[in-house]
C-alpha positions in Angstrom: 5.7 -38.8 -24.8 7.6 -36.1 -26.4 11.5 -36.8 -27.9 12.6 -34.5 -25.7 11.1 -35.7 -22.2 12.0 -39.0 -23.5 15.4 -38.2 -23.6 15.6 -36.5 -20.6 14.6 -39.4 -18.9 17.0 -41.9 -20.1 19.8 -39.1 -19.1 18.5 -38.9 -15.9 18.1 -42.4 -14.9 20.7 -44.3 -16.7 24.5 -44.3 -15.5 27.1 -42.7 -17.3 30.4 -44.4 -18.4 31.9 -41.5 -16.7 32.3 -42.6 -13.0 32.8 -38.7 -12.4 29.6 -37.6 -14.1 27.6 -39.9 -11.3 29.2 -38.8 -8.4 28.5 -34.8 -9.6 24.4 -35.6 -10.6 24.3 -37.3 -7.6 26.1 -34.4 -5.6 23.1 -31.9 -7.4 20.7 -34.3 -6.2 21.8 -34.4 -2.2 21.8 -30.5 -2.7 18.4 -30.1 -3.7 17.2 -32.8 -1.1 19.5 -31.0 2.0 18.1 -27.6 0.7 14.5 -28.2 0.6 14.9 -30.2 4.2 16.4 -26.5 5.6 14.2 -24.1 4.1 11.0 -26.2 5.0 12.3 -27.2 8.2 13.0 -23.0 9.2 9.5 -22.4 7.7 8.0 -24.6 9.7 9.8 -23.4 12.8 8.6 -19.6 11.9 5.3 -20.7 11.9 5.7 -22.9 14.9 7.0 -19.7 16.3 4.7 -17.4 15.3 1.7 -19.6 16.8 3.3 -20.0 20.0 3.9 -16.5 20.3 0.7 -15.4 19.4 -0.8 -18.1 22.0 0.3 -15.1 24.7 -1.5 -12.6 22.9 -4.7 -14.6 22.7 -4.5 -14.8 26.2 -3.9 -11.1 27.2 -6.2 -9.7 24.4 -9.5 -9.6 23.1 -11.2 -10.3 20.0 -12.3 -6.8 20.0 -11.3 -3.9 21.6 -13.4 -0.7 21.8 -12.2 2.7 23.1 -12.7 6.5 22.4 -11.1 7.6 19.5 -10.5 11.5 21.4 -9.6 11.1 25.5 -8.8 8.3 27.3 -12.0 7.6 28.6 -15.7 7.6 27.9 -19.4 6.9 29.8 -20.4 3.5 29.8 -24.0 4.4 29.0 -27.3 2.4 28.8 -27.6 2.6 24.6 -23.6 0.7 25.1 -25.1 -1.8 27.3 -27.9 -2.7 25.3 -25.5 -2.7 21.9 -23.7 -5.3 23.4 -25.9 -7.6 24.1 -26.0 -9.1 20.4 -26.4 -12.9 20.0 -22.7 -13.0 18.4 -21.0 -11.2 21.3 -20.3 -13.8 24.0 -19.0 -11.4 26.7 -17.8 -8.0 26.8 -15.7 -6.7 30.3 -15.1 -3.2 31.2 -11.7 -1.8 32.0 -9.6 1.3 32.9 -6.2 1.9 32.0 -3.6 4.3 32.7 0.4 5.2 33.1 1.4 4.5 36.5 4.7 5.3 39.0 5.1 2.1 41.1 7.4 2.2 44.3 8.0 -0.9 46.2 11.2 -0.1 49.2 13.9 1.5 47.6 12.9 0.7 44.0 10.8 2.3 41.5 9.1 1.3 38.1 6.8 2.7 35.1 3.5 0.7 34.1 0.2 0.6 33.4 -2.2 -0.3 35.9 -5.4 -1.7 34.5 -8.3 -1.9 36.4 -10.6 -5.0 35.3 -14.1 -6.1 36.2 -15.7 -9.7 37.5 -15.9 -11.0 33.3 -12.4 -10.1 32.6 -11.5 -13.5 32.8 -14.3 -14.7 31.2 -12.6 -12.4 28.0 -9.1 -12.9 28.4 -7.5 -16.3 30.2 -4.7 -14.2 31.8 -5.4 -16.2 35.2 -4.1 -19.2 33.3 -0.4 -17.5 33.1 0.0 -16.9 36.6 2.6 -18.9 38.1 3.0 -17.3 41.8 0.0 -16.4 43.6 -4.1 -15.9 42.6 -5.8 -14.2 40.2 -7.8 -11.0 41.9 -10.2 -11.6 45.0 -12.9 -9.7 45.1 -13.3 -9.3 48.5 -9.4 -8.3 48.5 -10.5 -4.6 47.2 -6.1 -3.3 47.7 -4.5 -6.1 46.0 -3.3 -6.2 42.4 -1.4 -9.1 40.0 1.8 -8.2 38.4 3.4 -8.8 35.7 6.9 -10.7 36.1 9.3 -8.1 34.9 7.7 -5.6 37.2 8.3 -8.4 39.9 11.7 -9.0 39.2 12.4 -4.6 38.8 11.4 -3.8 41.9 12.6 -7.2 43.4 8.6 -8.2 44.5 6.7 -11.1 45.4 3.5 -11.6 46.8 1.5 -11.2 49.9 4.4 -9.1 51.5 2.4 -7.7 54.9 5.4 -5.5 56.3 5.8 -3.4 53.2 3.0 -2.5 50.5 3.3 -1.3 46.6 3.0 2.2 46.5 0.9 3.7 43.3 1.2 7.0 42.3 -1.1 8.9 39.1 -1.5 12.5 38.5 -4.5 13.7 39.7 -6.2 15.3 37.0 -5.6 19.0 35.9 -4.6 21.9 34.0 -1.1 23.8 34.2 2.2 23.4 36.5 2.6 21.1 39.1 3.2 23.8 42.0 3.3 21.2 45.1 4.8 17.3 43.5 3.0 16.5 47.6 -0.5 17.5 46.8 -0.3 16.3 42.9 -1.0 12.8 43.0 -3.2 10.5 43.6 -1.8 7.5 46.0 -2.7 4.3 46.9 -1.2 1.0 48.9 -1.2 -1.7 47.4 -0.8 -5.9 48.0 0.1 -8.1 45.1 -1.2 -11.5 45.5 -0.3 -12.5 41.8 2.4 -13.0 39.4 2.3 -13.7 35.5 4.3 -14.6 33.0 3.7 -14.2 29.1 6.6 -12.2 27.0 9.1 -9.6 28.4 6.7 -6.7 27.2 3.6 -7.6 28.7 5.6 -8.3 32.3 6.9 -5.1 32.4 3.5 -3.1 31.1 0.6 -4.2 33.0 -0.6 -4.7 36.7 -4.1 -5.6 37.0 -6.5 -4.5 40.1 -9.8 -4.1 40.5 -12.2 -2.1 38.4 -12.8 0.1 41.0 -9.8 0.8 42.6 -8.1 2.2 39.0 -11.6 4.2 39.4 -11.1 5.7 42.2 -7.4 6.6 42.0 -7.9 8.3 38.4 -11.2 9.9 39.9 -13.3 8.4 37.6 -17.0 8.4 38.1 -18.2 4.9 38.5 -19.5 4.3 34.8 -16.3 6.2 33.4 -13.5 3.6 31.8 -11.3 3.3 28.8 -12.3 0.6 26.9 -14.6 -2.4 26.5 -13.2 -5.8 25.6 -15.0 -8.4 23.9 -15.1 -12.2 23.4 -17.0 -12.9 20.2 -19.2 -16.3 19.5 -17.0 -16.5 16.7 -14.4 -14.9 15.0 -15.2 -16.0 11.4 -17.8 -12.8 11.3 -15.4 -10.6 12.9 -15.7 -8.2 10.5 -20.0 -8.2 10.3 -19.6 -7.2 13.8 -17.1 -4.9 13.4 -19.3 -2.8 11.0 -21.9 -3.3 12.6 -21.1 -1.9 15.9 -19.1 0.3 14.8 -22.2 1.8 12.4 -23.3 2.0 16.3 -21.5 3.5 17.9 -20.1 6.4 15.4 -17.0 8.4 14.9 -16.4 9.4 18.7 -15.0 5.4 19.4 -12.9 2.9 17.4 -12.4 -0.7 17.4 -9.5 -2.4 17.1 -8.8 -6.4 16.6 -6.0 -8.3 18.5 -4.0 -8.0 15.3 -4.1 -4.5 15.4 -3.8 -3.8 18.9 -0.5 -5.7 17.9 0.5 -4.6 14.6 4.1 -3.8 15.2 4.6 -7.9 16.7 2.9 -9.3 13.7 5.2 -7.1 11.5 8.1 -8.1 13.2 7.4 -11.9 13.0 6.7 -11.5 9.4 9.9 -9.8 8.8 11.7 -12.6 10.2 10.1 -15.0 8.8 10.5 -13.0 5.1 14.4 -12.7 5.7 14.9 -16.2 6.6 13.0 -17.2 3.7 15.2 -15.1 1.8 18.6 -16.4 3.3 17.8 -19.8 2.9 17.3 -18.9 -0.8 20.3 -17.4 -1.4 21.6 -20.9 -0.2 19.7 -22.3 -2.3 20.7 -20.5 -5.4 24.1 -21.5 -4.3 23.0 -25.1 -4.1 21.9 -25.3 -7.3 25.0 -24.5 -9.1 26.0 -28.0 -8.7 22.8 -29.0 -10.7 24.3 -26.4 -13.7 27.4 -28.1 -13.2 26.0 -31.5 -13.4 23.9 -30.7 -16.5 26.8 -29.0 -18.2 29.1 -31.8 -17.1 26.5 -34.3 -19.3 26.2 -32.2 -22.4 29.8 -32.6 -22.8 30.0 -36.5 -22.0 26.9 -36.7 -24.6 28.4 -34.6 -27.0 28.7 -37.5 -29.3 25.0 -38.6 -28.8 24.1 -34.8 -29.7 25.6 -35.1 -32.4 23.6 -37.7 -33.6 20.6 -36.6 -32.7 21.0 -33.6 -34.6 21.7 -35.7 -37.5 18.7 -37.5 -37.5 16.9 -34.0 -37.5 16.5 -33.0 -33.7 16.9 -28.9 -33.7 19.0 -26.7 -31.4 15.7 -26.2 -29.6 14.9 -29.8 -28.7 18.0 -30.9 -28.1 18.1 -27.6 -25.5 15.1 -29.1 -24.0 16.8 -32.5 -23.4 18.6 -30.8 -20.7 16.0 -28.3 -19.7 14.0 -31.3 -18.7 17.1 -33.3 -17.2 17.5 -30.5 -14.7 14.4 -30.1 -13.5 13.4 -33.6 -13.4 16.7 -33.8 -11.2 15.3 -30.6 -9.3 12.0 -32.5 -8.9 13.0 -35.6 -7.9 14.9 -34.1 -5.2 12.1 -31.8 -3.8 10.0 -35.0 -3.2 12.8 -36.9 -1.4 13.9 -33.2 0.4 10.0 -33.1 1.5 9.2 -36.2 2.5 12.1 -36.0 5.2 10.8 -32.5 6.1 7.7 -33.2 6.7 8.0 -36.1 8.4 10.4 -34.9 11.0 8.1 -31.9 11.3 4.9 -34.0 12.4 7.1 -36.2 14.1 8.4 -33.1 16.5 4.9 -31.9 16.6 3.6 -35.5 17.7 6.8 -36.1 19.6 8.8 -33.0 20.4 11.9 -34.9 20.2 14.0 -31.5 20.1 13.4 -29.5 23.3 13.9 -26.1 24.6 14.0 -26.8 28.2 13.0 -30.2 29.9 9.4 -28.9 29.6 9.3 -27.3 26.0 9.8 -28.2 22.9 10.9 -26.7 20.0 7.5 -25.4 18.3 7.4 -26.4 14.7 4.0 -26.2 13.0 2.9 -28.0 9.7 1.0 -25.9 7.0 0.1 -26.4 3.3 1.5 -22.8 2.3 4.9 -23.8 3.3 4.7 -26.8 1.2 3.6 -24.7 -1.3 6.3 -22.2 -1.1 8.6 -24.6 -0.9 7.4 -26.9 -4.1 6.8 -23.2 -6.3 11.0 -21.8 -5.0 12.6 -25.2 -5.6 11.3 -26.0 -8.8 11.4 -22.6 -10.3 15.1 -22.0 -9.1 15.8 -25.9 -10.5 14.2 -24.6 -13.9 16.1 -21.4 -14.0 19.6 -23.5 -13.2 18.8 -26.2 -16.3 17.8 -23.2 -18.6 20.9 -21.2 -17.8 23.0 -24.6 -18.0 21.0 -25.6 -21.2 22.2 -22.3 -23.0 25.4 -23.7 -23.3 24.5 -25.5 -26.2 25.1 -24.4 -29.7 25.7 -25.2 -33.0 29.7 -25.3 -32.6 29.2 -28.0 -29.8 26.8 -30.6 -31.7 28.5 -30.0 -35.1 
């Protein structure tokens, strides 16, 4: 064991005649613990977060999207039909999408209505967030499912017989609008569905039949937007990427869920990056009570020092007595801090003690990178607070 280490050790672990020196080490320690319980705790949460919220998205999109890179629509041709029928597609759905003017009484509201086929929900499990009503009938050819912010704009429910949903798109041309009478397409409509995923996707999307978005945008009846596809599995995600995409050519791109929601990933990293950030800034704070501590001993051992430098221990060495001290200190408690953390974490996970509402609780989600970033900030910030406390020491102190 080196002299150093050695030292260290028997500084750390043994109790100084100085009642006062105790209580501060022991204050540095319960800072280190308390921080490494927060910031693993609110890293935990993040990505307890994150996968919650990204649950909705697996549910409203696919593994794959593919749509025409110029116009909003293409020709769902016999060469597409027999591309997709590859052994690592599972199912593919065909859909149209387009800007919509929704009037329901007296109220009006801005969406997208999306016309889906018989496999949409064989694709996407968006039947499994509907909370009022049914998912599409297929004998039902006017009657759509909404999203719950465009149930709650123009104050609808379902199944209303006495008053339908009115759907207006411009019918398709060139130049002025000289009549607004003759200029759109309209049709009535009966919702028979609500959903619920986030506050976005309620307020975007109404979903009807494949046909009926058809026929309102005057679409020919193998003309859509996009095909949406369910892959065998996602580790070769990007093999089939390239490979369809080799396909199909320049005139259509194809998009992955994370891409057809690139701005919500980068706002869920962002938070998670500034709250990592925050809590350490806290930290740093923290661990000026483990410079204190450490400077607090190399004055109570000044005496010892001085002996040790006697017996031929350099500046250096006797430098890396505390260095040591410090971040054994800082190590010791990132184990303690840890343990706690993660315990509690898979005991919410197990548990969910903490709740959101009487049905939810808090998400929270264990992951060997947050230990990792955890273990890698702690002990570097402990090592950087026992060298800058360790600098203190000098020739005029040990002589």
């Amino acid at each position: 064991m080196k002299f150093p280490l050695y030292i260290a050790k028997r500084y750390l672990f043994s109790k100084s005649s100085n009642n006062a020196i105790n209580i501060i080490t022991g204050i540095a320690t319960a800072g280190v613990v308390v921080g490494t319980i927060a910031l693993f705790i609110v890293l935990s949460v993040f990505s307890g977060l994150k996968e919650f919220s990204l649950g909705f998205i697996k549910v409203s999109d696919p593994d794959l999207k593919i749509s025409a890179t110029k116009g909003k629509s293409f020709f769902f041709t016999d060469s597409i039909v027999t591309l997709l029928q590859d052994e690592t597609i599972a199912h593919y759905t065909k859909v149209v999408e387009e800007r919509a003017f929704f009037n329901y009484k007296e109220k009006s509201h801005i969406a997208s209505i999306k016309g889906v086929d018989a496999n949409y929900l064989l694709v996407n499990n968006i039947d499994t967030a509907i909370y009022v009503g049914d998912w599409l009938d297929k004998e039902a050819f006017n009657t759509v499912v909404i999203g719950g912010g465009v149930s709650s704009t123009l104050s609808l429910g379902t199944y209303d017989f006495i008053e339908s949903l009115k759907v207006y798109v411009p019918k398709p041309g060139k130049g002025y609008i000289s009549n607004p009478k003759t200029a759109f397409n309209q049709i009535n409509l009966q919702p028979v569905g609500v959903f619920r995923l986030t506050e976005e996707l309620d307020n975007k999307y109404v979903f009807s039949h494949l046909e009926l978005a058809q026929s309102l945008l005057n679409y020919k009846p193998n003309q859509i937007s996009a095909i949406e596809l369910k892959l065998i599995s996602n580790k070769n995600q990007d093999v089939v990427i390239d490979k369809l995409q080799m396909a199909l050519g320049n005139d259509f791109k194809i998009e992955t869920r994370a891409q057809l929601n690139s701005v919500f990933h980068k706002m869920l990293n962002t938070e998670n990056l500034v709250s990592y950030l925050i809590f350490t800034l806290i930290l740093i704070i923290a661990l000026f009570n483990v410079i204190g501590a450490i400077v607090m001993m190399i004055l109570d051992k000044r005496e010892n020092l001085k002996t040790l430098f006697s017996l031929g221990a350099s500046i250096q060495e006797i430098k890396k007595i505390f260095i040591y001290q410090g971040f054994l200190l800082t190590f010791f408690g990132l184990i303690i801090g840890l343990i706690l953390s993660i315990s509690f974490v898979l005991l919410q996970q197990k548990f969910g003690f903490i709740m959101i509402t009487q049905s939810l609780p808090y998400p929270v989600k264990f992951t060997l990178f947050n230990v990792f970033v955890v273990f890698v900030t702690i002990l570097a910030l402990g090592y950087l607070a026992a060298l800058i406390a360790s600098s203190r020491i000098s020739n005029k102190i040990i002589q």
